[in-house]
Backbone as CSV, one residue per row, in Angstrom:
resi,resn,N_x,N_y,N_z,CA_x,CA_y,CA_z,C_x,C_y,C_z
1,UNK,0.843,-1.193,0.000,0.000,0.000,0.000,0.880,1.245,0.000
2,UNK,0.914,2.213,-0.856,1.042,3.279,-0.442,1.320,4.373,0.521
3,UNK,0.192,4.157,1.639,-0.165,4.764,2.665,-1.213,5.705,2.434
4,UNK,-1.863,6.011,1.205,-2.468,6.975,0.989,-4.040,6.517,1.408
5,UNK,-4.937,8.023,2.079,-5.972,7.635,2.567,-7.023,6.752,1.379
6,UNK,-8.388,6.011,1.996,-8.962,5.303,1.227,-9.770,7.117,0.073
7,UNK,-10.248,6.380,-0.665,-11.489,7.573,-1.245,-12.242,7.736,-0.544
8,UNK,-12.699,8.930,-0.387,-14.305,9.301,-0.093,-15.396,8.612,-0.243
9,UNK,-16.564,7.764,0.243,-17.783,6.875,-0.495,-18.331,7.774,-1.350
10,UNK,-18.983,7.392,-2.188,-19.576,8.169,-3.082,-21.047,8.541,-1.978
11,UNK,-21.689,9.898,-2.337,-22.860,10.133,-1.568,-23.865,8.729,-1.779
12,UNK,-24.217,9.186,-0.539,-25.492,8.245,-0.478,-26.763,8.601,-0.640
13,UNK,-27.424,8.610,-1.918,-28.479,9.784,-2.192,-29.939,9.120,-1.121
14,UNK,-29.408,8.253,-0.472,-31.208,7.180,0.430,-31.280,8.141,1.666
15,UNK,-30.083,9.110,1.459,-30.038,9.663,2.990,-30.749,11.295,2.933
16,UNK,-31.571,11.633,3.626,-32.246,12.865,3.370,-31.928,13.655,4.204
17,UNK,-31.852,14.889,3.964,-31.254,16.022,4.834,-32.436,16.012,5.869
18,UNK,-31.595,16.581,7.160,-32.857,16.330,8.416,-32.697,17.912,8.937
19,UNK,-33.840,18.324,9.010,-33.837,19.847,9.794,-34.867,19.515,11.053
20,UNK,-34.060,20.188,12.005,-35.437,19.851,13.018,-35.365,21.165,13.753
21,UNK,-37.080,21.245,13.936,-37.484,22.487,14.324,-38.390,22.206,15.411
22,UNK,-37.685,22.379,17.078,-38.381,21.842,18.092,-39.075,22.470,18.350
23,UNK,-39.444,23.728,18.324,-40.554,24.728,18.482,-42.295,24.147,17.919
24,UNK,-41.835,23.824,16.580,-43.265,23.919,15.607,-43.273,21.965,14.491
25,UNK,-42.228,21.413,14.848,-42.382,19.883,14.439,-43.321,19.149,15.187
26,UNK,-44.075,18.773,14.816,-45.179,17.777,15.675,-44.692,16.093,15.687
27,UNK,-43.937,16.062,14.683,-43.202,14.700,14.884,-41.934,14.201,15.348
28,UNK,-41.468,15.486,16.066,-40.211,15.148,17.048,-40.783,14.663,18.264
29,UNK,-40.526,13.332,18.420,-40.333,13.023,20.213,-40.380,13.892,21.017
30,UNK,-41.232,14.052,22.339,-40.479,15.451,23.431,-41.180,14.059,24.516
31,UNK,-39.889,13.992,25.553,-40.322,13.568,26.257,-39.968,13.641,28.133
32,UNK,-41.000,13.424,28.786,-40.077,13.717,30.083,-39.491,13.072,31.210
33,UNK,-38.467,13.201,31.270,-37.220,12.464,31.707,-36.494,13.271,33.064
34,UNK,-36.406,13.028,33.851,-35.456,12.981,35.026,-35.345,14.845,35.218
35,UNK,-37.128,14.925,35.629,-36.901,16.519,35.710,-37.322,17.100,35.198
36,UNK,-37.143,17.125,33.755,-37.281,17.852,32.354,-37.832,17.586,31.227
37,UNK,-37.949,17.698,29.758,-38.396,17.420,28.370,-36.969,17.448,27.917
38,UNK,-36.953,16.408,27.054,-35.802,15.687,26.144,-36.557,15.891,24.861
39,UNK,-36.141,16.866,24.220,-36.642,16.299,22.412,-35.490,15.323,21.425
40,UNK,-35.754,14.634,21.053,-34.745,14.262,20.097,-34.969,15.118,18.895
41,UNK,-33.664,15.292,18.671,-33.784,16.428,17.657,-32.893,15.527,16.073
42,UNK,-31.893,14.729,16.561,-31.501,13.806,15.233,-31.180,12.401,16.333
43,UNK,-31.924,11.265,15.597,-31.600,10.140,15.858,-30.819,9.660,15.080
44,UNK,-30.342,8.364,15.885,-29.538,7.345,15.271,-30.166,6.912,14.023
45,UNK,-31.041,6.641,13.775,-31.423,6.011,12.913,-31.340,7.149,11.476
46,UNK,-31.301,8.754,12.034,-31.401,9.623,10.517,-29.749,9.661,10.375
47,UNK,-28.429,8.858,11.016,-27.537,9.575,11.234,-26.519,7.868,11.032
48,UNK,-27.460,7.033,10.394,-26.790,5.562,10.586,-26.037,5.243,11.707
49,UNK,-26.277,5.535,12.973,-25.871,5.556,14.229,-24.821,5.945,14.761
50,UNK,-24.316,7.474,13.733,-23.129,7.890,14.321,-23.533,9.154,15.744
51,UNK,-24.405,9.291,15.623,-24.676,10.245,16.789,-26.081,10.585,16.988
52,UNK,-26.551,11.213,17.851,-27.898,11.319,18.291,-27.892,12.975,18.795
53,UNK,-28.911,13.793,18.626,-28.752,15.223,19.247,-30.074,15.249,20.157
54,UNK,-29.792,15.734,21.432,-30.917,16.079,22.202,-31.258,17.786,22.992
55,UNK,-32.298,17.954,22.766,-32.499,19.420,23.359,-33.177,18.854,24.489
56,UNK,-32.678,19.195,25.522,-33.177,19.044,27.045,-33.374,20.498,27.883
57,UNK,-34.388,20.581,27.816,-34.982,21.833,28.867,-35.152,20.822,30.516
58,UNK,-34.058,21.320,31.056,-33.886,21.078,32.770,-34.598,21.631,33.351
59,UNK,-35.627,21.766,34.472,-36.014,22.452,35.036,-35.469,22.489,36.399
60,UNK,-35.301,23.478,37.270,-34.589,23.210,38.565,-34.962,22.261,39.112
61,UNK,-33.537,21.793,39.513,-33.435,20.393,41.058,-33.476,19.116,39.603
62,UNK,-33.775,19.169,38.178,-33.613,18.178,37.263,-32.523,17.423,37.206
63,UNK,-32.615,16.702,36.469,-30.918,15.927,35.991,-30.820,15.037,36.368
64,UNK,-30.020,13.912,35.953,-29.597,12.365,36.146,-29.125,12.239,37.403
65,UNK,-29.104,11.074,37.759,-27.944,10.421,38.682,-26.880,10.569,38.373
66,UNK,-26.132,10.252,39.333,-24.309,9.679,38.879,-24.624,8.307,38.026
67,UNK,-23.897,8.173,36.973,-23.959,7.485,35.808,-22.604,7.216,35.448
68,UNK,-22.754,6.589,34.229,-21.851,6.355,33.417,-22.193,5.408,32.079
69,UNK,-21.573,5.318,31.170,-21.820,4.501,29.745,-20.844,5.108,28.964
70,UNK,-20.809,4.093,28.029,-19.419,3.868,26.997,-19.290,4.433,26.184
71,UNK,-20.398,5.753,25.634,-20.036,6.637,24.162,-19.888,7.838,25.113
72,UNK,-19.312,8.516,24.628,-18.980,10.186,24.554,-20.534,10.547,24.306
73,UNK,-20.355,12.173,25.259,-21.906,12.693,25.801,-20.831,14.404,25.213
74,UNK,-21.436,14.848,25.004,-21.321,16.789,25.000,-22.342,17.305,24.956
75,UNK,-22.201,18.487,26.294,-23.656,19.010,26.687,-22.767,20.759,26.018
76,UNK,-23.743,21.326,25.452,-23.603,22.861,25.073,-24.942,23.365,25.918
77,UNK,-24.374,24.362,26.777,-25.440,25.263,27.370,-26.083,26.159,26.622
78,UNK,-27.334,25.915,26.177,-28.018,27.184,25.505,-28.571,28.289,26.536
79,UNK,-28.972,27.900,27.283,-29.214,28.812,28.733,-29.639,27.922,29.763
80,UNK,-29.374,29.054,30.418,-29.073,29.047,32.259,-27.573,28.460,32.555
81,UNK,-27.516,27.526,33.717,-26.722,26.526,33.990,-26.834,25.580,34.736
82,UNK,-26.091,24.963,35.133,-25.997,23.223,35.567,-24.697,23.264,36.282
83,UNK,-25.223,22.302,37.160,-23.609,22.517,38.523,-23.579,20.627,37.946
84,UNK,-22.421,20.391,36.944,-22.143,18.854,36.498,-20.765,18.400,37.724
85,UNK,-20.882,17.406,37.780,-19.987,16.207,38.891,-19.404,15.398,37.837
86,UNK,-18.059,15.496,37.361,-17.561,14.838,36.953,-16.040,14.082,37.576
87,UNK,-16.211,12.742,37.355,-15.620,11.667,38.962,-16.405,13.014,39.997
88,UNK,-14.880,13.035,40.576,-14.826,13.695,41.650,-15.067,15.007,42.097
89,UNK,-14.956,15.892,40.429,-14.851,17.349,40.366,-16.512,17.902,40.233
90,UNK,-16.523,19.101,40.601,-17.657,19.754,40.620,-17.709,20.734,40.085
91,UNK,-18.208,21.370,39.005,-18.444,22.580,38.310,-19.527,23.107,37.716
92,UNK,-19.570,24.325,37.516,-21.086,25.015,37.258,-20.558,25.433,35.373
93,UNK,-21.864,25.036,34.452,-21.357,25.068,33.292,-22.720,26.080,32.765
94,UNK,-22.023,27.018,32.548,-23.044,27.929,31.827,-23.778,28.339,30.538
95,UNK,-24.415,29.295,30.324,-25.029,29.376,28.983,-23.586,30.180,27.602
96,UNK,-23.439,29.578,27.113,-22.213,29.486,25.798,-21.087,28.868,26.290
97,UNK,-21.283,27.794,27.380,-20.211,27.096,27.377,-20.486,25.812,26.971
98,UNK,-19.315,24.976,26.328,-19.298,23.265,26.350,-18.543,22.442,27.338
99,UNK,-19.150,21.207,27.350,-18.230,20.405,28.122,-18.941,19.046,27.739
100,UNK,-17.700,18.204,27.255,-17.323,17.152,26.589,-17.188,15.782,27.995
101,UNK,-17.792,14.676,27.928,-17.772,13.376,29.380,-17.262,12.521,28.426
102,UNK,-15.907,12.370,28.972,-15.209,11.054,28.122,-16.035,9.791,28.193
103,UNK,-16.295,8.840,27.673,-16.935,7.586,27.763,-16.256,6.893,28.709
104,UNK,-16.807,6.079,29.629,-16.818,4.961,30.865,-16.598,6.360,32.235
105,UNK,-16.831,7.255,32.048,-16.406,8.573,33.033,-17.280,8.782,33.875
106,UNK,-17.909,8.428,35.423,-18.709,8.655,36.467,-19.280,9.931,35.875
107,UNK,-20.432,10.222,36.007,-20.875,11.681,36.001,-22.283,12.054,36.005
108,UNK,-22.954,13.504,36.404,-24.051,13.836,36.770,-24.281,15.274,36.488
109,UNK,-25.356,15.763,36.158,-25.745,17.179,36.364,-27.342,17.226,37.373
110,UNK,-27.026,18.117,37.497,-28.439,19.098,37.943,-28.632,20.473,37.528
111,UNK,-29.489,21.117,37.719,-30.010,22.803,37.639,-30.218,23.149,39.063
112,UNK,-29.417,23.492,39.528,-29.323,23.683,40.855,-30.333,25.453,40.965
113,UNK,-30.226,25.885,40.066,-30.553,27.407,39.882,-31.857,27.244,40.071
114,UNK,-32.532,28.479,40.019,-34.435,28.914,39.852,-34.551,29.051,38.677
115,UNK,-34.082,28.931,37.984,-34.872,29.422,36.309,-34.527,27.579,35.153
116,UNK,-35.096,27.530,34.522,-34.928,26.560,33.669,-33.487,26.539,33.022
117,UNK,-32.762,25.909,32.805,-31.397,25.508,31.677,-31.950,24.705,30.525
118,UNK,-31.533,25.399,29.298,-31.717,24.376,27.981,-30.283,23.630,27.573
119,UNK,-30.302,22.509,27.180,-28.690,22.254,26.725,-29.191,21.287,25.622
120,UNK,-27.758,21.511,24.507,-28.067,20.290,23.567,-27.339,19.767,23.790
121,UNK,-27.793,18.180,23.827,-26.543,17.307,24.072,-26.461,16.326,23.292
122,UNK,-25.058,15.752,22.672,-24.511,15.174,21.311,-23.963,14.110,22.188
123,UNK,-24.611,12.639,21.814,-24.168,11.457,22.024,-23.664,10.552,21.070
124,UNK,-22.372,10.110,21.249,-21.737,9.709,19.554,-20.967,8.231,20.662
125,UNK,-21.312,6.730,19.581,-22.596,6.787,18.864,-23.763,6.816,19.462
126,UNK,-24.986,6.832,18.447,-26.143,7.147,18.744,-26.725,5.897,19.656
127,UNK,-27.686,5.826,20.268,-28.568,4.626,21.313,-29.066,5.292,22.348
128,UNK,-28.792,6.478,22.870,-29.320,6.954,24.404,-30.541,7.495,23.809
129,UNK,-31.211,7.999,22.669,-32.193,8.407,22.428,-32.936,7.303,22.467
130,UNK,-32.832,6.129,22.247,-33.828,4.868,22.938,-34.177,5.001,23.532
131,UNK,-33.031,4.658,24.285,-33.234,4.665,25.765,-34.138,5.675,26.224
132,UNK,-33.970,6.758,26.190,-35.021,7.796,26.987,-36.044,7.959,26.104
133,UNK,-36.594,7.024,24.855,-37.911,7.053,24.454,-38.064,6.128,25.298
134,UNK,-37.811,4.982,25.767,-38.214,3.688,26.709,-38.598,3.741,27.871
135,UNK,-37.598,5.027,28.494,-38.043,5.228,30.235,-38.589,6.562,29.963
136,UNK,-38.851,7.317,29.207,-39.486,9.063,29.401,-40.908,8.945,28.966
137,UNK,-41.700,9.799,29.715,-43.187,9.766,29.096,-43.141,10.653,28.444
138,UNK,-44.212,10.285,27.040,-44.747,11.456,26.046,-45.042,12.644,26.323
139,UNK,-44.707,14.011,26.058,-45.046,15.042,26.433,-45.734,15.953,24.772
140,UNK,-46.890,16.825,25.084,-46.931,17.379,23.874,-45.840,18.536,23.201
141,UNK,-44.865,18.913,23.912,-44.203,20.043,23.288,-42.753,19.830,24.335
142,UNK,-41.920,20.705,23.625,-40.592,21.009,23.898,-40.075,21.658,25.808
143,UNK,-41.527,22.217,25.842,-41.870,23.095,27.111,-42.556,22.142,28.330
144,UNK,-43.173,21.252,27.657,-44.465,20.908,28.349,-43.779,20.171,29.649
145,UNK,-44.520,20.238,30.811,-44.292,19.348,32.053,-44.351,18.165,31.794
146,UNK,-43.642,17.274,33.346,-43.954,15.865,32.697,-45.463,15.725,33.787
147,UNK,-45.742,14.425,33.220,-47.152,14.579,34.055,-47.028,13.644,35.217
148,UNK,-48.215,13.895,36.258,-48.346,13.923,37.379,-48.194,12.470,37.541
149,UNK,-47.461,11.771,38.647,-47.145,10.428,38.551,-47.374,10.125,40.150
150,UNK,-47.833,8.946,40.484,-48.148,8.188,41.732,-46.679,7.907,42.097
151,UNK,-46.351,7.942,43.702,-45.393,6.923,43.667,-44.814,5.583,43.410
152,UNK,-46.057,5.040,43.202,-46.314,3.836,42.568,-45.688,4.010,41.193
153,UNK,-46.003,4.691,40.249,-45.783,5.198,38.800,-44.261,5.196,38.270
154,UNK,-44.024,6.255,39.909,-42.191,6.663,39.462,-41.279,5.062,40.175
155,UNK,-42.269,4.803,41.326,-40.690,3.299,41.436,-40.523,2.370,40.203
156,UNK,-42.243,2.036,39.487,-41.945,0.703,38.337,-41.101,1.832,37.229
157,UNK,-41.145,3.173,36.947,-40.226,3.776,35.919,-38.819,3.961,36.271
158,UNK,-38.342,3.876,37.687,-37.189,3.808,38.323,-36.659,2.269,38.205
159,UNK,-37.607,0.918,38.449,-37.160,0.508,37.855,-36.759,-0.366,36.723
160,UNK,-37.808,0.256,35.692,-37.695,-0.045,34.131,-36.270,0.725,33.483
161,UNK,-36.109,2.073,34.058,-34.451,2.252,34.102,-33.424,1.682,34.407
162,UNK,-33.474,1.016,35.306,-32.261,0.193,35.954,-32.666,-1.252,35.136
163,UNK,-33.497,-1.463,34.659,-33.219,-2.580,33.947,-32.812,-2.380,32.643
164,UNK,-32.877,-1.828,32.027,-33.088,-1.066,30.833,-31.319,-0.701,30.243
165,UNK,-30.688,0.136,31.810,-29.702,0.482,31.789,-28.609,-0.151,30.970
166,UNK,-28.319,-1.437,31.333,-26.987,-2.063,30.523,-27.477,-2.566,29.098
167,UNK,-28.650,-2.419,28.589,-28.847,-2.507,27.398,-28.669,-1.528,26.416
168,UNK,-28.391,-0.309,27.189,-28.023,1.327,26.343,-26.929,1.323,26.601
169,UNK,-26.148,0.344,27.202,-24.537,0.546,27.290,-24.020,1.421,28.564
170,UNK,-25.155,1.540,29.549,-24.966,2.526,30.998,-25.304,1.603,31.920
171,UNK,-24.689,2.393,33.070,-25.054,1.903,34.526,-25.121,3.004,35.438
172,UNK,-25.841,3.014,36.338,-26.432,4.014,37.381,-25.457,3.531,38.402
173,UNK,-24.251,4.723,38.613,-23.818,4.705,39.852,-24.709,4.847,41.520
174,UNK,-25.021,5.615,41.409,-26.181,5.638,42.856,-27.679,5.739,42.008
175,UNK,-28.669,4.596,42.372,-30.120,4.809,41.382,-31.189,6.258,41.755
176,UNK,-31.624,6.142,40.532,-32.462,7.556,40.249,-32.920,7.363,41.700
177,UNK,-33.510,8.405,42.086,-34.711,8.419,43.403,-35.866,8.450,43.096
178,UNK,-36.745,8.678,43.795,-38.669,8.425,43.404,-38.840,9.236,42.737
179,UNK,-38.059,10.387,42.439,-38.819,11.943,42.126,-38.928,11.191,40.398
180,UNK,-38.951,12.220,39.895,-39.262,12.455,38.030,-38.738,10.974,37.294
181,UNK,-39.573,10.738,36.059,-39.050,9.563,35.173,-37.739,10.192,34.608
């Protein structure tokens, strides 16, 4: 060989440009998850499973557990902020900042603040948008609350997560609590 790189594939014309418009799309996913509304904004499946994009509106006290799983996560703050735990470290990540969670890397956020945080977050490769169609309930919009749940409601969704978990390639360092799906 040479050494020289392979060619380029030729385009793949089966693949259609994807615009997504979470405001006014009625067929984006919005769903609510651990606090907040998750829209998927590009799945794996429009992206042959190289990555997945999610717009997550946090609402205060929102956000995951301590976690972890094997693809790379990048959260971009569109507004507010989020006080994230990564291992050991603790930091507050604001609106026009990024921050990149290496894969197999302990980690967590919340909205510790009073006002809502939006963030998009880029999971490469794609599968966590499953996942949180599997454990998040349907919501009608980008904004919308999640709805009112029994305690009964949130333990079997607490733990349809933890079962759920090592099939998205994650594991819950300390498990969700009763509060939000």
């Amino acid at each position: 060989m040479s050494g020289l790189p392979a060619p380029i594939p030729a385009d793949d014309l089966t693949r259609p440009l994807t615009v997504a418009r979470p405001e006014t799309d009625e067929t984006l996913p919005h769903l609510a998850v651990v606090g907040g509304t998750y829209t998927i904004l590009v799945s794996g499946a429009q992206t042959q499973g190289r990555y997945t994009l999610i717009d997550m509106l946090t609402l205060p006290g929102g956000g995951p557990p301590p976690h972890r799983h094997d693809f790379e996560e990048l959260f971009m703050v569109l507004e507010g902020e989020i006080e994230l735990t990564f291992r050991d470290q603790v930091l507050t990540a604001r609106a026009g900042e990024t921050v990149n969670i290496p894969a197999n890397a302990p980690h967590s956020f919340k909205n510790v603040s009073a006002r809502p945080a939006r963030l998009l977050c880029l999971c490469s490769p794609a599968g966590q948008e499953e996942f949180f169609e599997q454990v998040g309930l349907p919501v009608p919009t980008r904004t919308s609350p999640a709805p009112e749940q029994s305690a009964e409601q949130r333990a079997q969704a607490i733990q349809k997560a933890l079962a759920l978990a090592a099939t998205y390639r994650s594991e819950f360092i300390r498990p969700p609590s009763t509060g939000a799906p």
